[in-house]
Structures are given as C-alpha cells and as structure tokens.
N, C-alpha and C positions, 0 to 999 in steps of 0.2 A: 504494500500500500504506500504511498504517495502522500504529503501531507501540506496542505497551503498554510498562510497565514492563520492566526487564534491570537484572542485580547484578553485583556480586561474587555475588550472587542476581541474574541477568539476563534478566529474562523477556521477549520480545520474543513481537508477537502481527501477523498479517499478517489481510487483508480475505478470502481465500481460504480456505486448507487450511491446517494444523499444517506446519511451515518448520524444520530444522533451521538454527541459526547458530552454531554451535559456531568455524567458521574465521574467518568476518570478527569476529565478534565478539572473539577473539583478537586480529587482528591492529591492532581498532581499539582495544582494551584499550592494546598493545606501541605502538602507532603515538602513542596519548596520553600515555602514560609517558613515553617518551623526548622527547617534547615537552615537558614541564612542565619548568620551569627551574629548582622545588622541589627537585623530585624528583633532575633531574639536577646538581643542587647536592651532594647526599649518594654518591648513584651516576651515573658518566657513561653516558652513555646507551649508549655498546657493550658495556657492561656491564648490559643487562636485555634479556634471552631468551625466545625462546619457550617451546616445552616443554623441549627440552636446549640447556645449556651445554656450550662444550666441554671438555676432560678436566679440563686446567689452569686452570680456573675460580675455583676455591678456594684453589688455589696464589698466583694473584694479588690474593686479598682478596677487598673485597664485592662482591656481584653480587645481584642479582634476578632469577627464576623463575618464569615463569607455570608454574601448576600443572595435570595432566590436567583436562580439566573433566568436568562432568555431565549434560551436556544433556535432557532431557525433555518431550515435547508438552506445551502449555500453550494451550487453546485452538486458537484458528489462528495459533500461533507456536511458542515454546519457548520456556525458561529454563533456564539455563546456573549452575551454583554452579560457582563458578571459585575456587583457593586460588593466591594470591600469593607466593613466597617469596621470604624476605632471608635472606641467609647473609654474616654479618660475623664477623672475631676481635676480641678482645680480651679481658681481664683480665673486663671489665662486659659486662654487655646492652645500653648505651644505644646504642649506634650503633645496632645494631638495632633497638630501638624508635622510634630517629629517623626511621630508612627510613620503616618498617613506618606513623609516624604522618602522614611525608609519603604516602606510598602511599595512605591513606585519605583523607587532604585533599584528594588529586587527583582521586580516585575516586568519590567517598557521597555520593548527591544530584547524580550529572553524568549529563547526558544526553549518548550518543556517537550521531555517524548513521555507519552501515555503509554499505560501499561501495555498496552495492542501493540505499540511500536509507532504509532503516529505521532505530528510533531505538532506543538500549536504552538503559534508566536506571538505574543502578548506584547498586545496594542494601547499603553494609558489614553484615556480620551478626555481626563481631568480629576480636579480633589475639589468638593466643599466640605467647609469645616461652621459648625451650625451648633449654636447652643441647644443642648439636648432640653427639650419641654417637659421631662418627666422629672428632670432635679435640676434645684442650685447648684452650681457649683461643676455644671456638668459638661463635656464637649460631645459631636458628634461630627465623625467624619465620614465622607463618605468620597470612598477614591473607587473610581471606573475605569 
C-alpha cells in the first residue's frame, strides 16, 4: 500500500479503495505524543488521552485530549481533521500555549507509519487558546 498526505488534517490514501483510518491513526497520533520527551516534558505522558479522560482529570491539573475526529474519503484513503486539546490552570495562558506549541513541534510536517504500514503526514492548520467556561483559573487549547 501506498500512503499520501495525513494532518492534524491527515489524509492518508491506499493503492486500492477509499480506507477509513480514523483508529490507528489515533493511536499512532497518542503513541507519538507520549513518546516525544518535548512534549512529555510539559505533560507526563499518563496524562495524554484518547478520546476521554477520566472524571478526575482536571482535578489533577494539565492533561491533553485527542479530540472526536473527522474522517472522510479522500481518494483511495481518507483524511482525518483531528483537534488536540490542553486543558491547564492558572492565573495566564502560557502553560497552555507551551503544551499547545510543543504539540505542534511534535506534530507539523511529521510523517507517522500506522500499524498496517501506511504513512500519514500531519498537517497543523492552527492553535486557539480560550479560557475554559467551566472554571476560574482555567485555559483551553485547542490545536488542529
């Protein structure tokens, strides 16, 4: 198989038929993050999730959150718009935007191979960083 383009925009394209990758593509998103020694320099790596965190998440501070994705035929593959989230407190944003800029250093311009052997090249397409509505004190990032 054959593999195109894959993002934060992650289009990935096989030699056959149109291929959903929506899980390994996940898991190899999670499985690089917590390998990057950037990344888990800001957040430790049992602190970055799939799609849910458990309850008391927030309660113990920062964490990260792969977000639902989007998946859609693209050829004979798919692409995947996947939203990353950081969720940090403080008085500031910057923790947050620290994650959030490690998150794309790790990410924009890298090419992952899925467990099948296909290759997806992760596209940043931007970060907002938003105070979270559900607490004081609270940030919310959101890198794509």
């Amino acid at each position: 198989r054959r593999s195109g383009r894959a993002g934060l925009r992650a289009p990935l394209t096989t030699t056959t038929m149109a291929e959903d990758f929506t899980l390994p593509l996940r898991r190899a998103i999670i499985s690089h993050l917590k390998g990057d020694a950037a990344v888990t320099a800001r957040v430790p790596d049992e602190r970055v999730y799939g799609l849910r965190q458990p309850a008391d998440a927030f309660a113990d501070g920062k964490f990260v959150r792969y977000g639902p994705p989007a998946t859609t035929p693209a050829g004979k593959g798919s692409e995947t718009d996947v939203t990353l989230h950081v969720f940090t407190k403080g008085a500031f944003d910057d923790e947050c935007c620290e994650i959030a800029k490690a998150l794309v250093t790790s990410l924009d311009e890298r090419t992952l191979t899925l467990a099948s052997g296909e290759k997806a090249q992760i596209h940043w397409r931007g970060t907002q960083i938003i105070a979270d509505s559900a607490e004081a004190n609270a940030w919310h990032g959101l890198v794509r």
